[in-house]
Backbone as a ProteinNet text record, in pm:
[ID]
protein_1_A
[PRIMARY]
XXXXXXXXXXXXXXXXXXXXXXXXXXXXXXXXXXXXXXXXXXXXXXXXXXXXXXXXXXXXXXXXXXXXXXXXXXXXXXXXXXXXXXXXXXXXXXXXXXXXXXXXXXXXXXXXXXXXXXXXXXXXXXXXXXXXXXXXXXXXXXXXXXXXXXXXXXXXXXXXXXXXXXXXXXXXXXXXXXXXXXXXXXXXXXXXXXXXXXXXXXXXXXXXXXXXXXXXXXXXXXXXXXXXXXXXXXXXXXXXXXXXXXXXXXXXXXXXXXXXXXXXXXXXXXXXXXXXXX
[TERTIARY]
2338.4	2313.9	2277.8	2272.9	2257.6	2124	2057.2	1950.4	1938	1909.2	1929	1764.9	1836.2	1694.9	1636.1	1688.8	1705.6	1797.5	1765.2	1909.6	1980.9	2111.3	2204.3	2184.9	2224.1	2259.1	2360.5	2380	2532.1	2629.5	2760.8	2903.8	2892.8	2858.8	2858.4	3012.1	3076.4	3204.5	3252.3	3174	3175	3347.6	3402.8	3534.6	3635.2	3610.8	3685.6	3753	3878.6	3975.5	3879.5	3886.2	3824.4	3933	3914.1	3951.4	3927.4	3809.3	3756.1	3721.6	3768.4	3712.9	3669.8	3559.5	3516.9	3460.5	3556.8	3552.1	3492.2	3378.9	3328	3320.9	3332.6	3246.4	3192.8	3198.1	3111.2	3146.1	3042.6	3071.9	2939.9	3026	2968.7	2993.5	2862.4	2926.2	2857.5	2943.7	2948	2848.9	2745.3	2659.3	2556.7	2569.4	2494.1	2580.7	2549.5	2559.7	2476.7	2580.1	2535	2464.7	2591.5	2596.6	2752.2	2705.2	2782.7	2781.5	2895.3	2943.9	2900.6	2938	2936.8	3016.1	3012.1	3084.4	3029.5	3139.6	3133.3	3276.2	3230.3	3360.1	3305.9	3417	3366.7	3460.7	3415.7	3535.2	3547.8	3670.7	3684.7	3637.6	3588.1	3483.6	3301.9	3288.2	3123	3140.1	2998.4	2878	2808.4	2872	2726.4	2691	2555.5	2436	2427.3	2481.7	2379.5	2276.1	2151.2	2043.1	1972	1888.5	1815.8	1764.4	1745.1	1670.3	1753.9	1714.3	1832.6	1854.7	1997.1	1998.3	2099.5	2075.4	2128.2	2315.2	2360	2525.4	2584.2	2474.4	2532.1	2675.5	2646.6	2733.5	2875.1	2842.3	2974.7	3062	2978	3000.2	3111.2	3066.7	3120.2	3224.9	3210.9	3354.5	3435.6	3419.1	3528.9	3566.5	3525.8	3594.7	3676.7	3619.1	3699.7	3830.7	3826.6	3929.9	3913.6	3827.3	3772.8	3705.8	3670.5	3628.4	3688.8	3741	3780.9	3624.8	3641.1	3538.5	3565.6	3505.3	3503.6	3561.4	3495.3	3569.1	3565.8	3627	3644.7	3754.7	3763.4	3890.9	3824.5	3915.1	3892.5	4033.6	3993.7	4141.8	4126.6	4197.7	4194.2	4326.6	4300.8	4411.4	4531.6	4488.7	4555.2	4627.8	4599.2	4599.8	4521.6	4517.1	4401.9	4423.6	4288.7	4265	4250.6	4380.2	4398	4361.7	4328.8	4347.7	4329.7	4239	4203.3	4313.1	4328.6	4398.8	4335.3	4460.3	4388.7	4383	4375.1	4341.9	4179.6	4131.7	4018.7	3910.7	3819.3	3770.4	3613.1	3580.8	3482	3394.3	3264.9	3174.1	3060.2	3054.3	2922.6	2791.1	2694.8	2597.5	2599.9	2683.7	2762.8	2877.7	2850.2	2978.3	3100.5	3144.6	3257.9	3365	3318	3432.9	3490.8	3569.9	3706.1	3619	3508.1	3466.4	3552.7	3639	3735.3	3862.9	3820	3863.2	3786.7	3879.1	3726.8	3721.8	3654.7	3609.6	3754.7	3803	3966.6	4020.3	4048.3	4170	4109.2	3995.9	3964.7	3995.5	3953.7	4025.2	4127.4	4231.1	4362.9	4436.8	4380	4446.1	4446.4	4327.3	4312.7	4420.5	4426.3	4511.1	4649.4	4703.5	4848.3	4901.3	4777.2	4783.6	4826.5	4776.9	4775.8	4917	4956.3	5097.5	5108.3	5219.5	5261.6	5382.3	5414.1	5539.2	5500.5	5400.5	5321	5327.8	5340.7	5381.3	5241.2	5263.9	5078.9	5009.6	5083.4	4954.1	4940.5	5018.7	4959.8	4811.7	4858.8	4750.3	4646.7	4634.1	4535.9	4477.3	4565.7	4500.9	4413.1	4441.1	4350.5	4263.9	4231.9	4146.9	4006.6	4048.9	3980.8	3917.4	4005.8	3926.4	3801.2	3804.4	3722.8	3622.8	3630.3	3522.2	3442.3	3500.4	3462.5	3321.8	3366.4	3312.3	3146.9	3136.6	3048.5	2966.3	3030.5	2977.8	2971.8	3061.7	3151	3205.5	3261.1	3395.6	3338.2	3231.9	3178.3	3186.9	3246.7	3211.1	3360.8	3461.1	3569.4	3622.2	3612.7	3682	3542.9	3463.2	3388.5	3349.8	3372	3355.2	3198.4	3225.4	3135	3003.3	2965.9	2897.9	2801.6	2864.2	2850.8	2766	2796.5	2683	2583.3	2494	2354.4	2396.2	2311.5	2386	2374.3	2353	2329.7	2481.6	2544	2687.2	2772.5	2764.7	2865.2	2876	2795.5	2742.2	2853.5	2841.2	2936.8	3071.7	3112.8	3264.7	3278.1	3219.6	3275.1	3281.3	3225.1	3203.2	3365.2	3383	3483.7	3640.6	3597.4	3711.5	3753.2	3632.3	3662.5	3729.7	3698.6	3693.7	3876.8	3906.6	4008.9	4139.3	4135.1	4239.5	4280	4154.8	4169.7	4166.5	4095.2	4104.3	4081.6	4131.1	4091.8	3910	3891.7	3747	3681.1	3578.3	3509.4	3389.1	3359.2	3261.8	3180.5	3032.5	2950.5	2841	2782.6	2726	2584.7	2487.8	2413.6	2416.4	2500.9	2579.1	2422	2375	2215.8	2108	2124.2	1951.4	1941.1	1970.8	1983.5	1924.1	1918.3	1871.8	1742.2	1710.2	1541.4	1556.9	1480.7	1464.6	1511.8	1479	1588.2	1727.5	1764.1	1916.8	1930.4	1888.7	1977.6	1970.9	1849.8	1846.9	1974.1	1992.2	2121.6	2248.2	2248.5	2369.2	2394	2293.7	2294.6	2362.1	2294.7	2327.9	2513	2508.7	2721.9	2755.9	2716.4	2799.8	2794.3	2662.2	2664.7	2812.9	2790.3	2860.6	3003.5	3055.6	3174.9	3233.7	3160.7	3193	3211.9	3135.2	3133.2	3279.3	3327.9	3447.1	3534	3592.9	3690.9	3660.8	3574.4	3548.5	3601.2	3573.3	3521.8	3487.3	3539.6	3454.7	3408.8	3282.6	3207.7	3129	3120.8	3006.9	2977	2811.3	2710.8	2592.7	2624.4	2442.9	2355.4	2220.7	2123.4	1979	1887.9	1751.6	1675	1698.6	1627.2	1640.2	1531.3	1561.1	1521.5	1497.4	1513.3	1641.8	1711	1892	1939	1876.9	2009.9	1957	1819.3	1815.2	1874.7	1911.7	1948.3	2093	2185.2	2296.2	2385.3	2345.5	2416.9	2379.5	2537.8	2508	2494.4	2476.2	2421.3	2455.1	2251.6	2219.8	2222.5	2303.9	2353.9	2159.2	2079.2	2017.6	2040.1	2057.3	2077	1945.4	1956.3	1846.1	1852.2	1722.4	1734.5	1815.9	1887.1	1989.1	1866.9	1917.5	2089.2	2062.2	2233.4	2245.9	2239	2223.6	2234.6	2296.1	2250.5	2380.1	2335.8	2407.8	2368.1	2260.9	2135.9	2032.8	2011.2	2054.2	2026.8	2135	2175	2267.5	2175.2	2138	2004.6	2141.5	2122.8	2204.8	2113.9	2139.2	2069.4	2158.6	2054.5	2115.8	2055.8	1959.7	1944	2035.2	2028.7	2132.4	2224.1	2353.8	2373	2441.1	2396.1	2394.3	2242.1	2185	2050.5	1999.6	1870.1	1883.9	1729.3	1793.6	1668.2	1570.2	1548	1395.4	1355.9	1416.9	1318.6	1366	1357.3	1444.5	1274.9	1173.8	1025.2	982.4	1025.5	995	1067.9	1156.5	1242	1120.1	1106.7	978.7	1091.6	1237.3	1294.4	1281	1208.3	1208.4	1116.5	1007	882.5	959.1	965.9	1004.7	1120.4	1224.3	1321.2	1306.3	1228.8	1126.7	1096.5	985.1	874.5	964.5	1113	1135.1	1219.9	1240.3	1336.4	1323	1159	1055.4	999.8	921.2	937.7	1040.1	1138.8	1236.7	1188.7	1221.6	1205.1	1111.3	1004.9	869.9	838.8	868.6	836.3	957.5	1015.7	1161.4	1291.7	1300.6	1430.6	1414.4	1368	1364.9	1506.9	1619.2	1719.4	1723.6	1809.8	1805.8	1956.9	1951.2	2096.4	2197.1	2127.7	2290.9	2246.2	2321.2	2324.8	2291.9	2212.8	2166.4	2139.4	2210.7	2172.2	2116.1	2077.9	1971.1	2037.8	2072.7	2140.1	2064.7
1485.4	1437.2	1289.1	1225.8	1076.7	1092.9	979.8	947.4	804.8	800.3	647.7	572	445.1	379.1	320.1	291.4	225.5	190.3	180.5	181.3	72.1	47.1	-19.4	-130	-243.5	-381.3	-450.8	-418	-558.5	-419.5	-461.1	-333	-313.3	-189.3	-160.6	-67	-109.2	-13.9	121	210.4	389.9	363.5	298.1	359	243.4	220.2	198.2	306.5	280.6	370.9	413.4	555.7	548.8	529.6	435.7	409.9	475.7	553.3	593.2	717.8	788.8	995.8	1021.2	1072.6	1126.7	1282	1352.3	1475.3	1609	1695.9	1768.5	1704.6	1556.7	1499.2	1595.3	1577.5	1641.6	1566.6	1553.6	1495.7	1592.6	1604.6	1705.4	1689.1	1707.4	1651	1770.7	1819	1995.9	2028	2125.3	2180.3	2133.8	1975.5	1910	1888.7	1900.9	1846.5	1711	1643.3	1539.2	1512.5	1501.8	1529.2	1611.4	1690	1772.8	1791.8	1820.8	1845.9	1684.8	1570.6	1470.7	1463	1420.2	1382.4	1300.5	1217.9	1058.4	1011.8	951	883.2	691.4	626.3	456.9	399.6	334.6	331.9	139.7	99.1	-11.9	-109.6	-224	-317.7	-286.2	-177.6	-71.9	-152	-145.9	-213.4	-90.3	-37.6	97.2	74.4	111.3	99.7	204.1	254.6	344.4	353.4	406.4	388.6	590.9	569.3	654.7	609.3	672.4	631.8	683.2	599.6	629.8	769.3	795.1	890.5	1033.7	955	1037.1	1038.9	950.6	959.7	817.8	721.4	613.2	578.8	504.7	440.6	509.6	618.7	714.5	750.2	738.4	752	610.8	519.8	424.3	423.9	385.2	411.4	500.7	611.3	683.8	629	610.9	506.1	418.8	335.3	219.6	259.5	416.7	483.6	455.2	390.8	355.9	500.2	590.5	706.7	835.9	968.7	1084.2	1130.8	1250.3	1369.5	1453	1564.9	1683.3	1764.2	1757.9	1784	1731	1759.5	1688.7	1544.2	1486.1	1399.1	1277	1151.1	1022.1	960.4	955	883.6	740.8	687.5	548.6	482.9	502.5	438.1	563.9	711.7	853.6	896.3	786.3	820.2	840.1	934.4	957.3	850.5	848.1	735.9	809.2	729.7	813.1	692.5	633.4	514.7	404.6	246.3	123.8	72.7	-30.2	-102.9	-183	-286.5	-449.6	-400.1	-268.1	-248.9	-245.9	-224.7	-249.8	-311.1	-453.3	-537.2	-478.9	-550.5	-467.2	-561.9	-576.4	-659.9	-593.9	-606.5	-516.1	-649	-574.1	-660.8	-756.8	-752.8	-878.7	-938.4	-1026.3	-1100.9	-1111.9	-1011.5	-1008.7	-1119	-1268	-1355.5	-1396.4	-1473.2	-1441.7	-1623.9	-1610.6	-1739.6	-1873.1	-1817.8	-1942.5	-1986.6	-1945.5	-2019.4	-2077.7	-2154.3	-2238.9	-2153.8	-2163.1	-2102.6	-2103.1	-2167.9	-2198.9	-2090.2	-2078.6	-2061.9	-1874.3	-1861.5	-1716.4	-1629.7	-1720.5	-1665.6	-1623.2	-1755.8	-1758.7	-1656.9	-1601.5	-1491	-1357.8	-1394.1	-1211.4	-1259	-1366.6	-1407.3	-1362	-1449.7	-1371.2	-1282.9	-1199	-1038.7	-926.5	-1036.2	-934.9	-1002	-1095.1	-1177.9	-1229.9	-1231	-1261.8	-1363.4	-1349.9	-1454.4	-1546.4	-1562.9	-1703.4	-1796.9	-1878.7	-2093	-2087.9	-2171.8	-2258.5	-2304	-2337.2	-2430.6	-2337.3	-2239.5	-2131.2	-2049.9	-2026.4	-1978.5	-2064.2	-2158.8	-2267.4	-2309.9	-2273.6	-2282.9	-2163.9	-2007.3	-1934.7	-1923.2	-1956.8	-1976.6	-2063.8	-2215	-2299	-2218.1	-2157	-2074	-2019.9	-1930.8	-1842.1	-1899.8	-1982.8	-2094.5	-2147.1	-2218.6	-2272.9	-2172.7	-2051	-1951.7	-1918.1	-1927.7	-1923.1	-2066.3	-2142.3	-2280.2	-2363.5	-2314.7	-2316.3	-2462.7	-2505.9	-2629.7	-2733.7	-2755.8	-2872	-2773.2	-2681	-2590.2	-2564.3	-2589.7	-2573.7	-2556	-2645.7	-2663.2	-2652.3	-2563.3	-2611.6	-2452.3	-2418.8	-2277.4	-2238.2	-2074	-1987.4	-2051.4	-2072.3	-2168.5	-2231.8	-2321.2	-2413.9	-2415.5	-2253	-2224.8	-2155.3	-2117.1	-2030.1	-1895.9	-1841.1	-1684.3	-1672.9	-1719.5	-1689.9	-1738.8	-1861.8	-1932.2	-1858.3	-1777.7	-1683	-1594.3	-1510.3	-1398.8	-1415.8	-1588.2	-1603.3	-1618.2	-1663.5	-1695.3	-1521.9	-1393	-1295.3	-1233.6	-1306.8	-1211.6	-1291.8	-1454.7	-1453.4	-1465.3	-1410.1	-1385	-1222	-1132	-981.6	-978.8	-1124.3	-1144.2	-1195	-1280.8	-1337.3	-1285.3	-1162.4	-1099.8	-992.2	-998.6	-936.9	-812.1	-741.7	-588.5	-480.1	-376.5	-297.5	-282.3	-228.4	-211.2	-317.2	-329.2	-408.8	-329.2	-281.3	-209.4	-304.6	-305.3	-383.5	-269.1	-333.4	-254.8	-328.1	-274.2	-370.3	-557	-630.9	-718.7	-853.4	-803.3	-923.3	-906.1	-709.3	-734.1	-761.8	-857.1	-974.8	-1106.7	-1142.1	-1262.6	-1280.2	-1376.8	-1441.6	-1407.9	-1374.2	-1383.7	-1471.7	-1581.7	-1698.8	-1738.8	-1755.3	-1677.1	-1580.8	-1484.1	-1351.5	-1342.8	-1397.9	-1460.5	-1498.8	-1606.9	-1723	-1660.8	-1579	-1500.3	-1397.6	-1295.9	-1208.7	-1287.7	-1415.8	-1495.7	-1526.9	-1572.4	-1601.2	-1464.8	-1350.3	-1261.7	-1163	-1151.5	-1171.9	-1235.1	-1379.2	-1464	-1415.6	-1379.5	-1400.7	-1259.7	-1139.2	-986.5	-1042.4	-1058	-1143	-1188.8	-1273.4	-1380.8	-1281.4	-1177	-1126.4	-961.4	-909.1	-795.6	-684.1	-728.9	-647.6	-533.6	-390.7	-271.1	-298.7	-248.3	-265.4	-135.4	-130.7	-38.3	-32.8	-51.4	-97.3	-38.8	-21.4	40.9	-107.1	-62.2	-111.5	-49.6	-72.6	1.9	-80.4	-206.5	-283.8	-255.1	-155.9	-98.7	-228.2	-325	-429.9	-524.3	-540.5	-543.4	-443.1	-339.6	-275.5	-249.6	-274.3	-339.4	-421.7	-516	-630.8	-658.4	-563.5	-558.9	-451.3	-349.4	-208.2	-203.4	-169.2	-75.4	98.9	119.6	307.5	250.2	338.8	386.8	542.1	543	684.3	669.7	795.7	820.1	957.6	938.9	1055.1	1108.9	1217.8	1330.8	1276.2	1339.8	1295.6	1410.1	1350.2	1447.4	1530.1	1615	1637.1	1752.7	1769.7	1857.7	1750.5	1614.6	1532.3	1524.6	1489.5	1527.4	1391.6	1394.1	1295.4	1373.2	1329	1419.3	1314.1	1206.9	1226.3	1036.8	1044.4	913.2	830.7	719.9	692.8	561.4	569.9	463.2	328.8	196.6	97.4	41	38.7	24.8	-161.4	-165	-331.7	-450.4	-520.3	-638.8	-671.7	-651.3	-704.3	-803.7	-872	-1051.7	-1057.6	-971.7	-984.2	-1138.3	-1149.4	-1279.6	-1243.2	-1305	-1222.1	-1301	-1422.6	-1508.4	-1477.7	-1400.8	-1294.5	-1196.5	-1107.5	-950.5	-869.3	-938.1	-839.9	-883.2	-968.9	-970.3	-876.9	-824.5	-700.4	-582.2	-568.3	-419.6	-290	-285.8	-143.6	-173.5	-308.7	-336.3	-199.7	-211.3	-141.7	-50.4	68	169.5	272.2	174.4	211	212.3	32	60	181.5	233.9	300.2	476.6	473.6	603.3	553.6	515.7	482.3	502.6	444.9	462.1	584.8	665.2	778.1	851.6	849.3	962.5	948.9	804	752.6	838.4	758.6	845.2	964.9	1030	1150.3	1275.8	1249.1	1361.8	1341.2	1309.3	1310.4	1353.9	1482.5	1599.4	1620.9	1771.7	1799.7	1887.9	1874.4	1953.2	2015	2154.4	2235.7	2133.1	2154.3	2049.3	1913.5	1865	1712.7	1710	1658.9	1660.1	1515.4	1561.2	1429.9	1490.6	1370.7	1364.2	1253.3	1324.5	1199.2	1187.4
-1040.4	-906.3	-914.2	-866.2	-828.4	-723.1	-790.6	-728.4	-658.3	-506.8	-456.2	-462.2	-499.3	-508	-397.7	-296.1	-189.5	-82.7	34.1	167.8	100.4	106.2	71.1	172.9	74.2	153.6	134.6	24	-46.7	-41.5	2.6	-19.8	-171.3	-185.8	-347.4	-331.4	-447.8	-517.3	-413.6	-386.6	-331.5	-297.4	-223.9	-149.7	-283.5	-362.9	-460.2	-523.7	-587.4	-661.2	-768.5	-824.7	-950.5	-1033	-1168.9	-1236.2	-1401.5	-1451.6	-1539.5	-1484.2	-1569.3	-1520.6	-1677.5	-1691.9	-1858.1	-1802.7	-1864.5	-1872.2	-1962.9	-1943.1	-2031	-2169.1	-2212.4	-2339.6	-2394.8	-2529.2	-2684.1	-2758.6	-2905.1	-2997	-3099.6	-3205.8	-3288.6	-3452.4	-3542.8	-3631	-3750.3	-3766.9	-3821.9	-3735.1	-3795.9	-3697.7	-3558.4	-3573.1	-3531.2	-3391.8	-3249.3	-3114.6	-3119.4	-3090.6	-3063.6	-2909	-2822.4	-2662.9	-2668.3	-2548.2	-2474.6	-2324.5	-2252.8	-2135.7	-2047	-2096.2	-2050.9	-1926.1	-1784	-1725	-1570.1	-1577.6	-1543	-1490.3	-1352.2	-1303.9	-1303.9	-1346.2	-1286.2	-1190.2	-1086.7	-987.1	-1072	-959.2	-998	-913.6	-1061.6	-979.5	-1014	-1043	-1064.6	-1175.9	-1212.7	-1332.3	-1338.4	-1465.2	-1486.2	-1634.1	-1599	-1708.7	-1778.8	-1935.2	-1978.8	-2037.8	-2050.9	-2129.7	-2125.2	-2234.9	-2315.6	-2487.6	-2561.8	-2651.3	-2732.1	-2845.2	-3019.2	-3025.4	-3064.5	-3101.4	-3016	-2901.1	-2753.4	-2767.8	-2872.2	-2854.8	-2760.2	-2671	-2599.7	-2672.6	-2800.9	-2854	-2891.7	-2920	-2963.8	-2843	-2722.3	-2578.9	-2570.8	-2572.9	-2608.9	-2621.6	-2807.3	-2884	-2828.7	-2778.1	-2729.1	-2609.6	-2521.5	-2401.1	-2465.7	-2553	-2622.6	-2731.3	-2770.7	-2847.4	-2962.7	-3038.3	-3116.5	-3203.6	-3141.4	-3205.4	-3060.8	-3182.5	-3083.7	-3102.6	-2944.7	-2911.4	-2929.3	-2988.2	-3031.5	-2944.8	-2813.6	-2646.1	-2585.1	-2486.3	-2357	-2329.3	-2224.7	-2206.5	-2143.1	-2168.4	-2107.6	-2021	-1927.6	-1817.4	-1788.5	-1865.3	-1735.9	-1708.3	-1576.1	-1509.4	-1491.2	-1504.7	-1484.5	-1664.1	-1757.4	-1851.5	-1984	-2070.9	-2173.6	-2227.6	-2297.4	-2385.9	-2508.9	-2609.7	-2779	-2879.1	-2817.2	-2917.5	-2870.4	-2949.6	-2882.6	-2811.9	-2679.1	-2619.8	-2540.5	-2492.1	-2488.3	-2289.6	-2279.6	-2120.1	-2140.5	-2253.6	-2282.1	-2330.8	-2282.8	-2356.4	-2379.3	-2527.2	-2604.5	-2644.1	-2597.3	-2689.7	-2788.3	-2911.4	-2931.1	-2931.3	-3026.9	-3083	-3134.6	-3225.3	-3318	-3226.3	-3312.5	-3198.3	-3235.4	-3376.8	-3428.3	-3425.3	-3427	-3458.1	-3585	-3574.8	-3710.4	-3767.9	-3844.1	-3876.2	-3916.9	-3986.7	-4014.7	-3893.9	-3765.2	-3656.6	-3571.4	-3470.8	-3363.1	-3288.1	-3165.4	-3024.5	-2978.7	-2914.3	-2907.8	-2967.7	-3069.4	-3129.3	-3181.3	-3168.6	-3159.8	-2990.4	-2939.1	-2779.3	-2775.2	-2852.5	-2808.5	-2904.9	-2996.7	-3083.4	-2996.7	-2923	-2862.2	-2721.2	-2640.5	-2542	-2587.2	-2727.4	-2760.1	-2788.5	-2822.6	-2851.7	-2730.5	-2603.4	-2458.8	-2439.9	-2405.1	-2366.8	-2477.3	-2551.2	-2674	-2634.7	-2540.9	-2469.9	-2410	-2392.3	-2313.3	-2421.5	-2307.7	-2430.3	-2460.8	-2555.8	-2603.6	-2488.1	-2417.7	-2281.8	-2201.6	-2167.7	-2062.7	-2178.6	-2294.3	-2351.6	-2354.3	-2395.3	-2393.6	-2214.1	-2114.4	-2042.5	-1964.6	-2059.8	-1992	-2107.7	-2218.5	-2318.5	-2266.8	-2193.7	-2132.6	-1995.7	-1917.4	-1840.3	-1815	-1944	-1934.4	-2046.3	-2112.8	-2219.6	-2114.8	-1988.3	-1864.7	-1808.6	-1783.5	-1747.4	-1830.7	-1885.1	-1991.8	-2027.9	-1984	-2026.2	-2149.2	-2228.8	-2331.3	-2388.1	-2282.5	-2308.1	-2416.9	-2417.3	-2511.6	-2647.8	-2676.7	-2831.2	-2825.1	-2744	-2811.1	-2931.6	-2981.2	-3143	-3200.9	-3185.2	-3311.7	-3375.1	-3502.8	-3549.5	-3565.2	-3558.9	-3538.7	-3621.3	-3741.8	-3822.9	-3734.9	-3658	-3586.5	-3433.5	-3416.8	-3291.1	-3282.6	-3183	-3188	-3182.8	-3206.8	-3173.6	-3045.2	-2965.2	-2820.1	-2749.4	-2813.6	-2786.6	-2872.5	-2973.1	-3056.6	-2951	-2870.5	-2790.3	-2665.6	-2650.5	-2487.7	-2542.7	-2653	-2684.2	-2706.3	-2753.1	-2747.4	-2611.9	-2520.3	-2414.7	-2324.2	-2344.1	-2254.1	-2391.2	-2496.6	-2508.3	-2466.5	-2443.3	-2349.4	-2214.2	-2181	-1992.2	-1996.4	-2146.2	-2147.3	-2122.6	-2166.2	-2180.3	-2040.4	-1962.4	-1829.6	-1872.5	-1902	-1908.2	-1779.4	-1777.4	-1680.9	-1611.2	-1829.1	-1834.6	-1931.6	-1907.8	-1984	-2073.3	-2197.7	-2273.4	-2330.1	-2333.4	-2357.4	-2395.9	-2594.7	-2666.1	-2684.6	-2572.7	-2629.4	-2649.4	-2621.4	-2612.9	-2629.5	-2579.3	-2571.4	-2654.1	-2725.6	-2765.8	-2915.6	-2971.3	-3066.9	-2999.9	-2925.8	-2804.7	-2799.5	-2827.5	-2757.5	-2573	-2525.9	-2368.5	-2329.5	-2298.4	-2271.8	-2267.5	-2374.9	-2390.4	-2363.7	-2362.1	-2334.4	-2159.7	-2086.9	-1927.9	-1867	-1974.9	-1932.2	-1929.9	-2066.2	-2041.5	-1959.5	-1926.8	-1802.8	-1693	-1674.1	-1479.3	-1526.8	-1673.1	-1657.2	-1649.3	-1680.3	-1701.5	-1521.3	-1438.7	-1299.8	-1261.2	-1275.1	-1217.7	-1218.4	-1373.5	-1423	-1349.5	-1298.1	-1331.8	-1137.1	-1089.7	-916	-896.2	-944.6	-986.9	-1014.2	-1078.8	-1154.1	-1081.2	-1049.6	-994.7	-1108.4	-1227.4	-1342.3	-1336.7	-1405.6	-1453.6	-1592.2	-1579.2	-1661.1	-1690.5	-1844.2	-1851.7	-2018	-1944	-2079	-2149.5	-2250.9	-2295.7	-2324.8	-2297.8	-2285.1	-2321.7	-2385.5	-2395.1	-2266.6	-2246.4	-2135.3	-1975.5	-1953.6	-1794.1	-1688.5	-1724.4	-1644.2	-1635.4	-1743.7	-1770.8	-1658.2	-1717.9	-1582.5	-1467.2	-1454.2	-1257.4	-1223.9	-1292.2	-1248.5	-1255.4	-1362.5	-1339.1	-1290.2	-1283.9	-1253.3	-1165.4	-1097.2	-906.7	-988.6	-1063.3	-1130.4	-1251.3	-1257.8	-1426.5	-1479.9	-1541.9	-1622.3	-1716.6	-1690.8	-1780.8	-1875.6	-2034.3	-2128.4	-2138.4	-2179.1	-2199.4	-2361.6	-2449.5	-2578.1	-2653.5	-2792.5	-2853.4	-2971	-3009.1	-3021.8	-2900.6	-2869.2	-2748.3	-2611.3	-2634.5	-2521	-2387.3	-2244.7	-2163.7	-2088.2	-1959.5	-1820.5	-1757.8	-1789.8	-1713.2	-1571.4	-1564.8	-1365.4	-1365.4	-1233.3	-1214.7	-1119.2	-1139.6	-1072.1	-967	-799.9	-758.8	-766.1	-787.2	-758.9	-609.3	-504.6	-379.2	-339.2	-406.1	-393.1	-398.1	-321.7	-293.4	-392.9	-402.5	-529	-538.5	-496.9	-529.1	-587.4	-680.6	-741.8	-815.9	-794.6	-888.5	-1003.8	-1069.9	-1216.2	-1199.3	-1124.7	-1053.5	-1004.6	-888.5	-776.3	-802	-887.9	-900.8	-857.3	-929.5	-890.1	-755.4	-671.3	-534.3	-472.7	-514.8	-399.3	-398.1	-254.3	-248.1	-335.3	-357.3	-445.8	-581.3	-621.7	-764	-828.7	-758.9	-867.5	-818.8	-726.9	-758.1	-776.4	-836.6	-931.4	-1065.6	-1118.4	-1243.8	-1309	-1204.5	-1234.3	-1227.1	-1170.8	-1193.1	-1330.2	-1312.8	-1516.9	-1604.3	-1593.7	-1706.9	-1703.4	-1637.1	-1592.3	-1673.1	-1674.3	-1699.7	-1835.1	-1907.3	-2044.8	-2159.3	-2062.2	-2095.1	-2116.2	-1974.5	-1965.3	-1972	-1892.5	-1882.7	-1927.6	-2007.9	-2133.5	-2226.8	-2207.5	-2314.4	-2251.1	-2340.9	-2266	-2191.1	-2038.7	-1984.8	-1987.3	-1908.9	-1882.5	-1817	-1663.6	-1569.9	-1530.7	-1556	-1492.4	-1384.5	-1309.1	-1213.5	-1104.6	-980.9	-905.6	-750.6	-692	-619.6	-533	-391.5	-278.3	-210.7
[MASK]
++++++++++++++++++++++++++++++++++++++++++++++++++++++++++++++++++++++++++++++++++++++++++++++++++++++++++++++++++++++++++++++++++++++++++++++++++++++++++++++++++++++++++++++++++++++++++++++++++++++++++++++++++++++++++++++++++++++++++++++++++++++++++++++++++++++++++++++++++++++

């Protein structure tokens, strides 16, 4: 069941196409349940958050969206077809920022750019490379290799080389909590900005239930594993043109908080059915 946090103000996603259906999920590894009977729709355009605590299957949840790893059961659709295997309908950031060190900012973009259009001239590539470097705030690190930047600027060249290639979906692992607060701030407001701009699906794990106030229109919370499921879909109905300077002046701040944590805390032991709350 879905739980609302508050009367709606900003048009959130609801009469969007769904684009992502995850069906009766499992993942099992001999005797061990990991999570089971997972299921989840993402429409297009939605920012959903997952969070729970180590151990719950997020990431494997993940990888299997990304095709990156099969499930024991159950099915993944996007776009009315399963997902068997990685594709560039799908952009992926994890923790690391997985760049190819012995290239620049440039020219790591532009590998994953020719990978999606392989028939595009150099300057059309180079000019959606610059794009989305733009996007991020980038352009002054062009040419200059991985070596060469903070981890907080490694963090944005992986994130718009995800954005670069235009994917359906966008998967994001944790993507910030490597980050000093500060940086990881700055990058939240480009990645707002950029997902605003492009009307992006997205969907991210996170341990930071203030990350996903601030970015998810719904937080998927897991019950703890093994035997893990979707124990409740919490809606975030607050403005979403959010801004992370005043995100604790909204009167639905504290008490969406305070049910998050709540669950965290207290009720993510596992339960039978998934359960929502309209």
């Amino acid at each position: 069941m879905e739980h609302g946090a508050a009367a709606a103000v900003d048009t959130q996603p609801d009469s969007s196409p769904v684009l992502v259906r995850v069906e009766g999920l499992a993942k099992r590894y001999g005797d061990v349940t990991i999570f089971e009977d997972v299921n989840f729709t993402l429409r297009q355009g939605e920012f959903v958050c997952i969070v729970g605590h180590s151990g719950c299957g997020k990431t494997t949840i993940l990888n299997t969206l990304a095709g990156l790893e099969r499930a024991s059961d159950g099915h993944v659709i996007v776009d009315g077809r399963e997902v068997v295997a990685p594709g560039l309908d799908r952009g992926v950031v994890f923790q690391g920022h997985a760049l190819m060190p012995w290239l620049t900012v440039r020219q790591n973009i532009a590998f994953a750019v020719r990978s999606k259009w392989p028939d595009w001239s150099r300057a059309k590539i180079d000019e959606q490379v610059r794009k989305y470097v733009a996007l991020v705030s980038l352009t002054p690190a062009l040419d200059k290799k991985p070596s060469q930047l903070s981890g907080g600027m490694k963090q944005r060249v992986g994130i718009a080389r995800a954005f670069a290639i235009e994917p359906r979906m966008l998967l994001l692992d944790e993507p910030f909590g490597a980050l000093d607060a500060l940086t990881r701030g700055t990058i939240q407001d480009e990645l707002l900005k950029i997902c605003a701009a492009t009307r992006q699906t997205v969907f991210m794990i996170t341990h930071d239930v203030d990350e996903a106030i601030l970015l998810a229109d719904r937080v998927m919370l897991m019950s703890n594993g093994p035997n893990a499921r979707v124990a409740e879909i919490v809606v975030n109905t607050m403005a979403r043109s959010r801004q992370r300077a005043t995100l604790h002046h909204d009167p639905q701040y504290y008490p969406m908080r305070n049910h998050l944590m709540d669950f965290l805390v207290e009720r993510s032991h596992p339960v039978t059915p998934a359960r929502s709350i309209p």
